[in-house]
Each structure stands twice: as structure tokens, then as C-alpha cells.
N, C-alpha and C positions, 0 to 999 in steps of 0.2 A: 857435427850432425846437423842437418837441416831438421828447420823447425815447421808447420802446419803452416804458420803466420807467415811465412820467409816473401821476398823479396825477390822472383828470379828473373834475369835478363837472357833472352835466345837471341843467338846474332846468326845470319849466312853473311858470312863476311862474302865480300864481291868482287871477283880477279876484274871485273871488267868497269871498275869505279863507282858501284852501289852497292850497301852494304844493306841488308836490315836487320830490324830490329824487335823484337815482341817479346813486351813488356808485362810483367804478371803480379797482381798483389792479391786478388781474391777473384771469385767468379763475376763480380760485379764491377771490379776495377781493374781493368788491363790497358794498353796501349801499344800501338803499331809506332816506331821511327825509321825514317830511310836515310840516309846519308849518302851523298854525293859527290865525289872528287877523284881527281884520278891520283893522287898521289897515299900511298896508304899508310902512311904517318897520320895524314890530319882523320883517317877513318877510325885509330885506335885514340886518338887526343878529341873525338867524339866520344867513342866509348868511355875512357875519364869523366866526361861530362853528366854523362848518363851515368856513372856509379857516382860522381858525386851528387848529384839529384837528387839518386834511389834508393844508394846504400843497399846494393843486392847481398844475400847472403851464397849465390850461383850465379854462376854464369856456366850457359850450356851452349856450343858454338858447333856447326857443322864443321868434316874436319876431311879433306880429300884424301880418297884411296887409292889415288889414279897416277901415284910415283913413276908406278914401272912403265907407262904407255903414254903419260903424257904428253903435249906438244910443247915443251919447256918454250915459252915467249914470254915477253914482260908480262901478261895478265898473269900469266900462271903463277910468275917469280913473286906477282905481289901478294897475289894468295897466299904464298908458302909464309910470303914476310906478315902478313895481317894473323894469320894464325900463330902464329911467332907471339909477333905483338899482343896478343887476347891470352896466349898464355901467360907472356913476362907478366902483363898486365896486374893478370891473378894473381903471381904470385907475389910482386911487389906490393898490392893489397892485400894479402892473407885472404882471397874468396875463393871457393869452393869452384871447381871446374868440373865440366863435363863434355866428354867431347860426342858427338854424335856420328856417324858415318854416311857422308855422301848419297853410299851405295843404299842404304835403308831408308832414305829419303827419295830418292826415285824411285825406290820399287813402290814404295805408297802412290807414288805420283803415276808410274806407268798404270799401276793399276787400279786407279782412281771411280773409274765407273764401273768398273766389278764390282767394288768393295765398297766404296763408301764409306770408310774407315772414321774419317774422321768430324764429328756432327759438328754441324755448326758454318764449315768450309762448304763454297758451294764453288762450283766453274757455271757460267753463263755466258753465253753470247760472246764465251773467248776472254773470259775476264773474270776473276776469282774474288772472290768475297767471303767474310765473315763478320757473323753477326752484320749484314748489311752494309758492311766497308769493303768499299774497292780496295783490293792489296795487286800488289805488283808481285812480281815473281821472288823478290829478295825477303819480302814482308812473312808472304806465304811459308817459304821454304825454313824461315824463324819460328814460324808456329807448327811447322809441322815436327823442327826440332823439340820444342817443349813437347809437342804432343808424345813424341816419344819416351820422351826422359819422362814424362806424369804417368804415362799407360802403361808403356815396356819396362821403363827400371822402376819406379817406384811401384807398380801395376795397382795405382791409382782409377776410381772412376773417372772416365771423361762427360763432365756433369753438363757441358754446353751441347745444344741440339740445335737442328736446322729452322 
């Protein structure tokens, strides 16, 4: 059982050699990591790095639905492999997983300026922020996975605003 206090890490692991990362311990204390490399060994022997740091009690990681139509090429194959890796990962450390769906994180995304879902996330000038930090697309797509797992499955308040 996840505790109030917990510890959670959200990854978009990244077929195309970035991965992010958004880091969670209280409203007041959070953090964005990006990771860069193109082989996706050293992207999960980051994630190590980052549980041994943090000691998460979750880990919640985007997870592709896009099997049956994909363009099976090395980005893809490493995706499948990074998600791979974030599961062993978990379970070789006894932490809590969660997986998120791709497809529920675009439609937040296509539908972005209808809704305005999520406070605090802003797009400007072609360039996404929160809380006043430039995030990149991998950073972004990490927090919009927590925002799901806090909102949708715990159906938690989301206590940050614009």
C-alpha cells in the first residue's frame, strides 16, 4: 500500500534516446530529470541511480498501445526494451509499478486548450512549462503521467495551479 508521505518517480521512457523523468515528494518538493543516450541500457542504469537517490515507493511509467500498427524500427524495439527494463527493474527492487497508457496521455495533450486539465502546465511560445520551468517533451509527458496516477487512479486533488 502506498503511503501519503511516498516517494514517487514518473518516467516517459524515450524510443528515440531521451527519457524523462518527474520526481515527486510533496507539493513543495518535486523535480524534473532528462536522460540522454541512445542505447537503453544506460537509460534503465539511470533509473538505478535515481531509486538509489530516492528510494521511491512507485514507480508510474508510460507504457505503448501502438503493438498492432507500429513501425517496428530500432526506436521502437528500444522502447519495448526500456519498458522491459523499468519493469525488471521493479521487480528486482520489490517497488510498486504503475503503468499509464500512451493513448490517455495524448488525448490530455490533443486536447490541451479545450481543457486545460492540468494547473500549473502551461504551453507558450511553443514551449511547455511548469511551475515556470521549461520542460521538454519527455519531462512534460512524466508529469502528465503522475498527473494521472494522483487524479485518475488515486482521484487525488491536483493542489498545483497556474
Amino acid at each position: 500500500m502506498i503511503k501519503n508521505n511516498s516517494m514517487y518517480i514518473s518516467i516517459d521512457p524515450g524510443a528515440t534516446n531521451i527519457t524523462g523523468y518527474f520526481c515527486f515528494w510533496t507539493w513543495n518538493k518535486w523535480k524534473f530529470h532528462s536522460f540522454q543516450d541512445v542505447e537503453w541500457e544506460k537509460h534503465i542504469d539511470f533509473l538505478n541511480k535515481l531509486i538509489e537517490d530516492y528510494k521511491p515507493e512507485l514507480i508510474i511509467y508510460e507504457n505503448s498501445n501502438y503493438l498492432k500498427r507500429a513501425v517496428v524500427n530500432k526506436h521502437f524495439r528500444n522502447l519495448l526494451k526500456s519498458v522491459a527494463g523499468i519493469e525488471l527493474t521493479c521487480f528486482q527492487k520489490s517497488i510498486a509499478k504503475q503503468e499509464i497508457s500512451n493513448i490517455t496521455v495524448e488525448i490530455i495533450e490533443k486536447n490541451w486548450e479545450k481543457t486545460n486539465k492540468l494547473p500549473g502546465l502551461v504551453f507558450l511560445n511553443k514551449k511547455w512549462y511548469f511551475k515556470e520551468k521549461e520542460l521538454n517533451d519527455h519531462e512534460k509527458d512524466a508529469l502528465i503521467c503522475f498527473y494521472l496516477y494522483w487524479n485518475r487512479i488515486l482521484k487525488r486533488d491536483w493542489p498545483f495551479s497556474n
